[in-house]
C-alpha positions as CSV (number, residue, x, y, z in Angstrom):
1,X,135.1,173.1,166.5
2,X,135.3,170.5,163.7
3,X,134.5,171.4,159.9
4,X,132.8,168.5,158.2
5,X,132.0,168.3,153.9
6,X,128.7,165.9,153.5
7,X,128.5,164.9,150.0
8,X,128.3,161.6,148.0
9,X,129.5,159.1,150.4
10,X,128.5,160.6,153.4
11,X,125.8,158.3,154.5
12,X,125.4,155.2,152.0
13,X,126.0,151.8,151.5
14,X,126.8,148.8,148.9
15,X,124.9,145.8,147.5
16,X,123.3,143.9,144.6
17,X,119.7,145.0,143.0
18,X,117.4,142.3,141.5
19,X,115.3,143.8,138.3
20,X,112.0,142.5,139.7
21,X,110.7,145.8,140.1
22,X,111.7,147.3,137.0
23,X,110.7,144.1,134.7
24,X,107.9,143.4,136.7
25,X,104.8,143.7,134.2
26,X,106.7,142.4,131.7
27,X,108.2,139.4,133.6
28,X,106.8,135.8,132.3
29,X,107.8,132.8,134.9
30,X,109.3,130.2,133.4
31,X,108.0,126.4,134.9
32,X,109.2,123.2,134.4
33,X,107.3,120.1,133.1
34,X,107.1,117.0,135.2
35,X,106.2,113.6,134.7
36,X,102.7,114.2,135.2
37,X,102.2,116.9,132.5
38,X,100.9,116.1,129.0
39,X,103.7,113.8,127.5
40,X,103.5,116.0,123.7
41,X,106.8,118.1,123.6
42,X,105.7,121.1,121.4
43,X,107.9,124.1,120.9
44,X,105.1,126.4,121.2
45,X,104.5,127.5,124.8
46,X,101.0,128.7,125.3
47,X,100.1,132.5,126.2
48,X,101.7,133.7,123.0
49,X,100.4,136.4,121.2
50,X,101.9,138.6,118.0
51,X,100.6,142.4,117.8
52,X,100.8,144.8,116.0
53,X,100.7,147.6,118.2
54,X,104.9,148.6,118.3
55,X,104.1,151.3,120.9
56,X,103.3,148.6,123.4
57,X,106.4,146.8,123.4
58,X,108.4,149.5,121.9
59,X,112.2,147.9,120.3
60,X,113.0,144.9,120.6
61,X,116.5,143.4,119.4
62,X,114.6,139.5,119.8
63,X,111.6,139.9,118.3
64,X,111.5,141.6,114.6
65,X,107.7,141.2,115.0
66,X,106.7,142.4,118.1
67,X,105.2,140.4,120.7
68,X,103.3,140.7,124.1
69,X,105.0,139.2,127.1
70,X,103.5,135.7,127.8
71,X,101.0,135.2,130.5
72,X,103.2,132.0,131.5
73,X,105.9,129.9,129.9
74,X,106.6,126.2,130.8
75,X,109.1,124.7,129.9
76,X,108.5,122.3,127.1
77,X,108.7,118.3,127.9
78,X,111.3,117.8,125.3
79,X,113.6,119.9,127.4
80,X,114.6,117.3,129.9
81,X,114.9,114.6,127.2
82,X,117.6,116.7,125.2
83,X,119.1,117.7,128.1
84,X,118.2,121.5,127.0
85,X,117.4,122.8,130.5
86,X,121.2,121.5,131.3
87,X,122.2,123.9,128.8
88,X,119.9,127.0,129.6
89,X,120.6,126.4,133.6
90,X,124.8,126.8,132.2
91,X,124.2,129.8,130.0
92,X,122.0,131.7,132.2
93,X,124.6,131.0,135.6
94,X,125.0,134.6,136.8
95,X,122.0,135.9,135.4
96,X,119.4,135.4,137.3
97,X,118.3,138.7,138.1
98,X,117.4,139.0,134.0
99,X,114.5,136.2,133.6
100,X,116.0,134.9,130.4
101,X,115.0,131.4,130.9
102,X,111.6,132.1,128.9
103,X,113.3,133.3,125.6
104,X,114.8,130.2,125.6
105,X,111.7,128.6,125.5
106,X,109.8,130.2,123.0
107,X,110.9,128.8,119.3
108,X,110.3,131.2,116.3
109,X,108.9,130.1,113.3
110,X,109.4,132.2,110.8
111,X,113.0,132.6,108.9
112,X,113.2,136.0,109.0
113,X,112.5,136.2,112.7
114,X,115.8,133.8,113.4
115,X,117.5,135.7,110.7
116,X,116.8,138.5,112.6
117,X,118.8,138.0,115.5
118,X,121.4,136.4,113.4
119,X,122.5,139.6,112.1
120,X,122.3,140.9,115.8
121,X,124.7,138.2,117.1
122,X,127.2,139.1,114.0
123,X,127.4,142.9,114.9
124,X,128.0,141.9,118.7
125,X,130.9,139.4,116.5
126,X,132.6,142.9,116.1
127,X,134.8,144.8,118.9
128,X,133.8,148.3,118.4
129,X,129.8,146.8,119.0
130,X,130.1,144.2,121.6
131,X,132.3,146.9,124.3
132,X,129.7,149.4,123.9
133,X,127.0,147.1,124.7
134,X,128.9,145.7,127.3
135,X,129.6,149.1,128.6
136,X,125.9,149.8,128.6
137,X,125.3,146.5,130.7
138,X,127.5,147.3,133.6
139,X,126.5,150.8,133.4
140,X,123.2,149.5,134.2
141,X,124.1,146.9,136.5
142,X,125.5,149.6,138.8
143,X,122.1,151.7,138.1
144,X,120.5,148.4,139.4
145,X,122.9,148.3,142.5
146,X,122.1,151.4,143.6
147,X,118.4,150.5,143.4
148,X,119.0,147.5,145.5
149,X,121.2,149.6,148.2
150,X,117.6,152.4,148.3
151,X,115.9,149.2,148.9
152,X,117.9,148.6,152.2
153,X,118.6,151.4,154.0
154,X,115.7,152.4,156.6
155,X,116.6,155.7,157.0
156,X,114.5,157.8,154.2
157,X,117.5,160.6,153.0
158,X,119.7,157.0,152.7
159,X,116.9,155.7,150.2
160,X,116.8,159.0,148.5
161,X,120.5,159.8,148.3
162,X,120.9,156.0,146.8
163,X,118.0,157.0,144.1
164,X,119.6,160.1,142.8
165,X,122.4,158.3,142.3
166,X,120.7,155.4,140.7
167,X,119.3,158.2,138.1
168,X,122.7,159.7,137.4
169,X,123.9,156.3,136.5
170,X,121.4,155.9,134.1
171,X,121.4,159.4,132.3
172,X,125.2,158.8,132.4
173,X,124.8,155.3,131.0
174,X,122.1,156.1,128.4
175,X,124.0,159.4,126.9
176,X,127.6,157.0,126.7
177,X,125.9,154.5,124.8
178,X,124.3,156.8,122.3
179,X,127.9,158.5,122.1
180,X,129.4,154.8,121.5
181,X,126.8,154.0,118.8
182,X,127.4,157.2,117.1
183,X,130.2,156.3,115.8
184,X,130.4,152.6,114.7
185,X,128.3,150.9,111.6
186,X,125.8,148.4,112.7
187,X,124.1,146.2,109.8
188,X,121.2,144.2,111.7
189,X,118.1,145.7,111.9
190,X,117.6,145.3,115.5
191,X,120.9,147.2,117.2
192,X,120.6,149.8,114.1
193,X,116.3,150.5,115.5
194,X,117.9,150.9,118.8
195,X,120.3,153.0,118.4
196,X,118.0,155.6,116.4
197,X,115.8,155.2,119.2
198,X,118.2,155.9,122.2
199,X,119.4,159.0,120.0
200,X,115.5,160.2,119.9
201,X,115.2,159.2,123.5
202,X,118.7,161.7,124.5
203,X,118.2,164.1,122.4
204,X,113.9,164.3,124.2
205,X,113.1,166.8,126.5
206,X,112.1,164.1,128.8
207,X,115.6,163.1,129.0
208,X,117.2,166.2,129.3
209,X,115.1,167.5,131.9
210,X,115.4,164.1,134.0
211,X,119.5,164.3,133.5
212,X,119.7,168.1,134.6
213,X,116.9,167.9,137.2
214,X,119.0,165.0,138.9
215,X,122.6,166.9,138.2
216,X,120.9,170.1,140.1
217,X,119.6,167.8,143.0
218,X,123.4,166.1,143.2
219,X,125.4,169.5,142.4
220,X,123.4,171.5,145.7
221,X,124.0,168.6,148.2
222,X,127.4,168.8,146.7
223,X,127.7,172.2,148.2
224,X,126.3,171.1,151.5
225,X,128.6,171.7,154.2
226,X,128.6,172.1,157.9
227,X,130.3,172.0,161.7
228,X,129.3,170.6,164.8
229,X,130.4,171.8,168.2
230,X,130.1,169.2,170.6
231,X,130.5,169.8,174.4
232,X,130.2,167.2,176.8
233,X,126.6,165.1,175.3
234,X,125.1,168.2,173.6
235,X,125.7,168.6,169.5
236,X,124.9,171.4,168.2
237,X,125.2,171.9,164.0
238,X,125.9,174.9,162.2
239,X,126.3,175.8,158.5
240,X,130.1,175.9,158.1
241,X,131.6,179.1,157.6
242,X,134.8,178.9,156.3
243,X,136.2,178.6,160.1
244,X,139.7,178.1,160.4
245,X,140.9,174.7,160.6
246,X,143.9,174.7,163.7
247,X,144.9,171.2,163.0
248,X,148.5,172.7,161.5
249,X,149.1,175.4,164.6
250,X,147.8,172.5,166.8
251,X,150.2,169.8,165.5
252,X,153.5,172.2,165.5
253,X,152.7,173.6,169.3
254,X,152.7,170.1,170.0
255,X,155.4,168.8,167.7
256,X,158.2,170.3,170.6
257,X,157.3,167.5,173.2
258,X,157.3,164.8,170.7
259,X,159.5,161.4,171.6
260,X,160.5,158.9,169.8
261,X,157.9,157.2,167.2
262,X,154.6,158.4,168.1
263,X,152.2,155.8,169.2
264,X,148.7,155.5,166.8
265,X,145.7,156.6,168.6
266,X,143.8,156.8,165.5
267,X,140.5,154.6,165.7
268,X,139.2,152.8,162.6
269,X,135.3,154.3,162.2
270,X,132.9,151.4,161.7
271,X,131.1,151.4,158.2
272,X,128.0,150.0,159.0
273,X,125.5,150.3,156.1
274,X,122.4,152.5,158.3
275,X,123.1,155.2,160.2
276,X,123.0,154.8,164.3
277,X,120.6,157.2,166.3
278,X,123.4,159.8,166.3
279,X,124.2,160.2,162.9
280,X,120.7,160.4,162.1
281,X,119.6,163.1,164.5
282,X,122.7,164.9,163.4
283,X,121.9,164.6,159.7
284,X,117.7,165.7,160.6
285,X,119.7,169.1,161.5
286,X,121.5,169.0,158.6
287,X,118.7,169.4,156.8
288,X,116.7,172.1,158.5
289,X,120.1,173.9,158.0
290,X,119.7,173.2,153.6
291,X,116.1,172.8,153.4
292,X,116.1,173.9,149.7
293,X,118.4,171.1,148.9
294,X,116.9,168.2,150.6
295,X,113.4,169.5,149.5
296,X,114.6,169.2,145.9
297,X,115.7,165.7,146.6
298,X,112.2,165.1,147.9
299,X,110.3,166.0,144.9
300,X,112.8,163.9,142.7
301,X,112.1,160.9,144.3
302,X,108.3,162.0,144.4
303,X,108.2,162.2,140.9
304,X,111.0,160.5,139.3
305,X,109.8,157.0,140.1
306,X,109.4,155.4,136.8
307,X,112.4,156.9,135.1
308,X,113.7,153.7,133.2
309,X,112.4,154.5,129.7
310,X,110.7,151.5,128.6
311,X,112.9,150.5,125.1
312,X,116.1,151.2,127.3
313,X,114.7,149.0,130.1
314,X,113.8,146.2,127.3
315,X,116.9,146.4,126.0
316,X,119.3,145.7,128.8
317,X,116.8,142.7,129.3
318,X,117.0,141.6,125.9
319,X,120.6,142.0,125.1
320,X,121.3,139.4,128.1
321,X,120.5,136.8,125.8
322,X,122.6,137.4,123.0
323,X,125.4,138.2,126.1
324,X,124.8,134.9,128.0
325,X,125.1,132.6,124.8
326,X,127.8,134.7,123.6
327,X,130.0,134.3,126.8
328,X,128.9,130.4,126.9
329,X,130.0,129.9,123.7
330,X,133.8,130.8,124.9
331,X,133.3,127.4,126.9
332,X,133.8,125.7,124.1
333,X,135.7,127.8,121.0
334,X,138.5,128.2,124.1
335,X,139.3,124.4,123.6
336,X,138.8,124.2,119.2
337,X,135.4,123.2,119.1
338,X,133.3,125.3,116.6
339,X,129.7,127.0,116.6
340,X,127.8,128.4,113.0
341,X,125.1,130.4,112.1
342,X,122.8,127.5,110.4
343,X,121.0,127.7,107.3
344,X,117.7,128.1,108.0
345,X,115.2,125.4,105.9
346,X,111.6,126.2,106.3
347,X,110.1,123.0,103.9
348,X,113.3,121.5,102.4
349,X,114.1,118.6,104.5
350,X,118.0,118.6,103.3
351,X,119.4,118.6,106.2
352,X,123.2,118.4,107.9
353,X,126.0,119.0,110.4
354,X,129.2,118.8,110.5
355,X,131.6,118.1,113.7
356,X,128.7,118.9,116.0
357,X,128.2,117.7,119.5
358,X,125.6,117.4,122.5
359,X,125.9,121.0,124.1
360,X,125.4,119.5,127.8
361,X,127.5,116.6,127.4
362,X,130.1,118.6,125.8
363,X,130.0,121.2,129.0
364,X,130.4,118.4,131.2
365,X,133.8,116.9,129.4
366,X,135.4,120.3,129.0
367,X,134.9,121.4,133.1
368,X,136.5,117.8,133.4
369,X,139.1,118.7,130.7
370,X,137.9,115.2,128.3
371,X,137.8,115.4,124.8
372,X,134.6,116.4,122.6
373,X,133.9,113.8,120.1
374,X,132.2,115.3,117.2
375,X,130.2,113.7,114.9
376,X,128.5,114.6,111.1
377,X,125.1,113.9,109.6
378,X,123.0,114.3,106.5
379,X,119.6,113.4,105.1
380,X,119.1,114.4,101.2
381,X,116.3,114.1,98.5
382,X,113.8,112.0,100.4
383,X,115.6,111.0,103.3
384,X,113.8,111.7,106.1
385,X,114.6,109.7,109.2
386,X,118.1,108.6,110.6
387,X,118.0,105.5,112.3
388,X,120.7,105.0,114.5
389,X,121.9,101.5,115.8
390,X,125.1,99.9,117.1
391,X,126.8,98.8,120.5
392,X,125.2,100.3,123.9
393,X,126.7,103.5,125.3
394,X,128.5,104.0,122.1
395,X,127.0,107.3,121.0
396,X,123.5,106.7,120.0
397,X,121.3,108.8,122.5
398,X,124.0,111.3,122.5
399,X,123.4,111.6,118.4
400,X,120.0,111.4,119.0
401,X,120.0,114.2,121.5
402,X,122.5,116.8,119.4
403,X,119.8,116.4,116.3
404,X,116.5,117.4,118.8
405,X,119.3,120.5,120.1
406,X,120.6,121.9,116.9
407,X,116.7,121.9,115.8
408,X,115.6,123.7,118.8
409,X,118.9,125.9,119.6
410,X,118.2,127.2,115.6
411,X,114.5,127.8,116.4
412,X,116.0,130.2,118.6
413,X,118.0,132.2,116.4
414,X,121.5,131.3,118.1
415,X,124.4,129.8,116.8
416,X,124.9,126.0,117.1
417,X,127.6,123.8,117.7
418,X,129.3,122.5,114.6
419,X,131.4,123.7,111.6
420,X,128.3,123.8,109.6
421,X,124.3,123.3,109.5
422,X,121.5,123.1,107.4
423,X,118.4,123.0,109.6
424,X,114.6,122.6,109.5
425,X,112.8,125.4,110.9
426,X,109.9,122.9,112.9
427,X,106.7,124.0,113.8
428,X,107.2,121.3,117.0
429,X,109.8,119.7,118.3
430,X,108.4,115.8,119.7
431,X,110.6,113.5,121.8
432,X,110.4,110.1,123.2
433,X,113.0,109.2,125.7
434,X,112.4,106.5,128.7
435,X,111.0,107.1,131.8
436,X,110.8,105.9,134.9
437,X,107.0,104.2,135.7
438,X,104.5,106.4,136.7
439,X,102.6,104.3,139.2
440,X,99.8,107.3,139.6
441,X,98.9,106.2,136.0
442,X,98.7,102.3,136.6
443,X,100.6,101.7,133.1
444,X,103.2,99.3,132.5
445,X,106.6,100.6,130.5
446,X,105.1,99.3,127.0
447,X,101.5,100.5,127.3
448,X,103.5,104.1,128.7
449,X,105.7,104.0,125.5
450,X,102.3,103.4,123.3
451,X,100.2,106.0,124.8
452,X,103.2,108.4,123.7
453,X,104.2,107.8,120.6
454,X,100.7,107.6,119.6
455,X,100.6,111.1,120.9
456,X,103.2,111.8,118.7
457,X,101.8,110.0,116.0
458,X,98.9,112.3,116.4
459,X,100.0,115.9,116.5
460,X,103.0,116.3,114.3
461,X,102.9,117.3,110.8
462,X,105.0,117.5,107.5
463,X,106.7,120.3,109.3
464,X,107.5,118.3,112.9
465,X,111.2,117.0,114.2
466,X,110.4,114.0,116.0
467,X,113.4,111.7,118.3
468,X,112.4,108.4,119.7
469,X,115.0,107.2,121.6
470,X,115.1,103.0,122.1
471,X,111.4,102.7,122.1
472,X,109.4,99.3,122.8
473,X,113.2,97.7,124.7
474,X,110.6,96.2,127.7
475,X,109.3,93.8,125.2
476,X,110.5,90.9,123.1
477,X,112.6,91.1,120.3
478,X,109.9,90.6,117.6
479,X,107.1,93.1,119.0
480,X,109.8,95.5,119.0
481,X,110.7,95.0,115.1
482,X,106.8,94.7,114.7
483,X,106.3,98.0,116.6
484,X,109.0,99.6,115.0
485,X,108.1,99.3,111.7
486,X,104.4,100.7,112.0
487,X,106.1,104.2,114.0
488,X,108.5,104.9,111.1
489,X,106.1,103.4,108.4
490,X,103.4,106.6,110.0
491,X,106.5,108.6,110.6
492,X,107.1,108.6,106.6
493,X,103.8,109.0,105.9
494,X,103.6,112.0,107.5
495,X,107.2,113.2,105.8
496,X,108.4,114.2,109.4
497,X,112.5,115.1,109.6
498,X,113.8,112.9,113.1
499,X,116.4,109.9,114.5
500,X,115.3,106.4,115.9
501,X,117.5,105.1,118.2
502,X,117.2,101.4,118.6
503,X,118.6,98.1,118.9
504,X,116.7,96.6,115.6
505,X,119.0,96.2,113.3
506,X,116.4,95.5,110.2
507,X,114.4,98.8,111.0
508,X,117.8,101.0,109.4
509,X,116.7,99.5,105.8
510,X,113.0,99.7,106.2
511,X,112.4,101.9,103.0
512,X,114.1,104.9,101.0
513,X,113.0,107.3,103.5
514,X,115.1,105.5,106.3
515,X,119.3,106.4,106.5
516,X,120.9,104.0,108.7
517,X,123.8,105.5,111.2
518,X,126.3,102.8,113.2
519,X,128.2,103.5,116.3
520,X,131.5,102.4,115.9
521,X,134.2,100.6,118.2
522,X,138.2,100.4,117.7
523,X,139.3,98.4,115.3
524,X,141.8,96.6,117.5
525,X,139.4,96.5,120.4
526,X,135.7,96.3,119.9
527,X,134.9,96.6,123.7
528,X,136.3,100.5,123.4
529,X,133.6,102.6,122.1
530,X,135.0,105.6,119.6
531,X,131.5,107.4,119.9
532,X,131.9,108.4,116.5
533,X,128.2,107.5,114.7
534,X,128.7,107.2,111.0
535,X,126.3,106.4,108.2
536,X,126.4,103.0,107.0
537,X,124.2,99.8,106.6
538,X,123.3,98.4,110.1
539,X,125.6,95.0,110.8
540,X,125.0,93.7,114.3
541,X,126.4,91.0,113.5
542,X,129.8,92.8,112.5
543,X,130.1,93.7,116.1
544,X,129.3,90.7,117.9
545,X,132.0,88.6,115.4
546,X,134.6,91.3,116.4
547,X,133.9,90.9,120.2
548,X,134.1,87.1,119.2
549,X,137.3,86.9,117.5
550,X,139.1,89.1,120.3
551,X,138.1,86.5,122.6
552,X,139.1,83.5,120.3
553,X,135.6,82.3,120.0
554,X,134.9,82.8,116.1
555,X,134.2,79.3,115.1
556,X,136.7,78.9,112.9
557,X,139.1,79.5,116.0
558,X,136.7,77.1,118.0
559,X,136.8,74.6,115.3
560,X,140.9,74.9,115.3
561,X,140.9,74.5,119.0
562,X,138.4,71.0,118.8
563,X,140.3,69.3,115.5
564,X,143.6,70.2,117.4
């Protein structure tokens, strides 16, 4: 006769749970633009809607104002010319359970909306917050796991037994965070409205009855227990009656013909996930032995379905973002480089950075352990337009790219690379970087790069960022000035904030409105780019006598060489 105790980990399994299921009205897809969609980079992905109704989208630490979940989010076209979907494919590695990718799509345009989840991101700054919230994560990870392993298992009490425990995670979970929050002082408006609603939400009846209801389910199978007598292939099981266990008297009556070191004839049980045949129809008599307990476990699952209250559920959805930048940030401040909260302009155009850098790029040097080169900007009064210039691959695009990024990455309430910032809060966001020829559209590289700046030229507004980057290079040297001029002569018409990137050197000193910016070489050797971009008058000319002179070709060194 054996005595056997069935409880907890008696028949279940491991593995990972996606949220699909529990995000699934909610969830927005995120797609990706192509070369075929319209060439206008706006920030403002369609299917957004603001409402006033807080009941239907109960808390929310991103959105001070709520909003509905969007239809469908594509990803804007100015995310593969700043090299923004490199970043958000890097922040969100690990994540992908959470559908983040559309909040990083969707630009706010209100300062108080960013400033919102500023103060959010400096509360996580503080120990005491950011381990409770973590604490909460993983506590609903596991609650998530659980899910995943219910999801698994074919046998029905496996799926059962792996959804009470999912529910005692999350009562668990919910009721440690509320403890956690109790006791620390929170200052932004969107942890303090959660916190007073997960106190509401424990101290509910609905809570309370869904924490003891599951504790009452998990405390009678505790007390399950049972024996099976097996003779030859028949099993019977019986409720175990505190029969005597004889594995002591049977070991000492043996202990007397023991030799020597005993050879191991124990035999490692397999741990498959489902239960074979056997264990099945053993645990089917199991429960006609505790009906009461397993019918108990029944009606919880019946009715317990949709237990994930829906502000907690937004929440550990939410709180991923702040997490994910948070934990890519460390990329970066781990090797001295800096990230700020900006200032937030919404009509000044004064605008700067200090020792910022290309997100991406700078992801790509520091997995390769290269340096960051930082760089600084800043347009005052009524400058408007950097126009950068200078020796290929020396910086420019990369300049070009960390001004349309800091823009964005502020529109999104998240802290951007650099010491310090001053940004416009832009209605769009416009780019212009080359492309490869479309041959569905029969156009040739300049008529490509008129049709889109004229797009550009169309839409934005007073309140637009616009980067061109080395527009017009397929043709000659003077349509290129010509062509120039007219974009940033209608670019400060319309008083739009952006960079030009070109190899022009007149356009940098076009009008008032125009700051020229240089890349710059060594001193000693001109052929080594520093990538450093600083503002100063445009000199072509500077560069080409310095690659001269290192070669010996100035002419006064030519002239030297002929009269000697």
């Amino acid at each position: 006769m054996v005595g056997l105790a069935v409880n907890r980990g008696g028949f279940l399994a491991n593995g990972p749970w996606s949220v699909d299921d529990l995000w699934a009205e909610s969830e927005a897809p995120m797609t990706r633009a192509t070369d075929q969609d319209e060439h206008v980079s706006s920030g403002r992905p369609a299917g957004l809607a603001v409402t006033a109704d807080r009941s239907s989208v109960a808390v929310s630490v991103l959105f001070a104002t709520p909003i509905e979940a969007p239809s469908a989010v594509s990803e804007p076209d100015f995310f593969t010319d700043l090299n923004l979907d490199q970043i958000v494919d890097s922040v969100l590695i690990g994540r992908d359970g959470y559908h983040l990718a559309p909040f990083f799509a969707i630009a706010l345009h209100d300062r108080a909306e960013v400033e919102y989840r500023h103060e959010v991101f400096r509360d996580l700054q503080r120990r005491e917050i950011i381990d409770a919230v973590r604490d909460f994560a993983h506590g609903m990870e596991r609650m998530r796991e659980c899910l995943e392993h219910a999801k698994k298992r074919y046998e029905r009490l496996q799926q059962q037994a792996w959804f009470l425990y999912a529910i005692c995670c999350y009562c668990d979970t919910v009721a440690a965070f509320d403890t956690a929050l109790s006791t620390v002082d929170i200052n932004s408006a969107g942890l303090d409205a959660v916190r007073e609603h997960v106190r509401g939400y424990v101290a509910s009846a609905a809570f309370t009855e869904l924490r003891d209801e599951a504790r009452a389910v998990q405390d009678g199978l505790d007390q399950v227990r049972y024996t099976m007598q097996i003779k030859g292939s028949h099993v019977a099981v019986l409720r175990y009656a505190d029969q005597p266990d004889y594995s002591t008297e049977i070991a000492a009556t043996f202990d007397k013909f023991a030799r020597g070191e005993a050879r191991n004839y124990l035999v490692r049980y397999r741990n498959d996930d489902d239960l074979n045949h056997v264990e099945a129809q053993v645990l089917d008599l199991v429960v006609r032995l505790y009906p009461a307990e397993f019918e108990a476990l029944q009606r919880l699952c019946d009715h317990r379905q949709g237990y994930v209250e829906t502000t907690v559920g937004r929440f550990d959805r939410e709180i991923q973002f702040y997490l994910a930048y948070l934990d890519h940030m460390k990329t970066f401040t781990s090797v001295g480089l800096s990230f700020c909260f900006p200032e937030i302009a919404e009509t000044d155009k004064a605008v700067h950075a200090t020792d910022t850098f290309d997100l991406a790029l700078a992801d790509t040097l520091v997995r390769a352990k290269e340096p960051v080169v930082c760089n600084d900007f800043h347009l005052e009064d009524r400058e408007r337009i950097l126009v950068v210039s200078g020796p290929n691959q020396g910086g420019k695009t990369t300049l070009a790219r960390t001004f349309g990024q800091l823009h964005h990455l502020a529109s999104l309430g998240l802290p951007v690379p650099g010491r310090s910032a001053r940004l416009l809060l832009p209605d769009r966001l416009f780019t212009h970087f080359e492309r490869r020829e479309n041959l569905a559209d029969l156009r040739g590289k300049l008529a490509d790069d008129l049709v889109r700046i004229r797009e550009i030229l169309t839409h934005a507004t007073a309140s637009s960022v616009v980067v061109l980057n080395e527009a017009f290079t397929s043709t000659t040297l003077e349509d290129s000035l010509f062509l120039g001029k007219r974009v940033l002569e209608r670019l400060t018409e319309l008083d739009v904030l952006g960079v030009y990137v070109t190899f022009v050197d007149e356009l940098a000193s076009l009008n008032d409105a125009i700051v020229s910016m240089v890349s710059t070489v060594e001193a000693d050797n001109p052929a080594v780019r520093t990538y450093k971009v600083i503002r100063r008058p445009a000199d072509g000319r500077s560069y080409a006598m310095a690659i001269a002179d290192k070669y010996g070709l100035t002419y006064e060194q030519l002239k030297g060489r002929i009269g000697s």
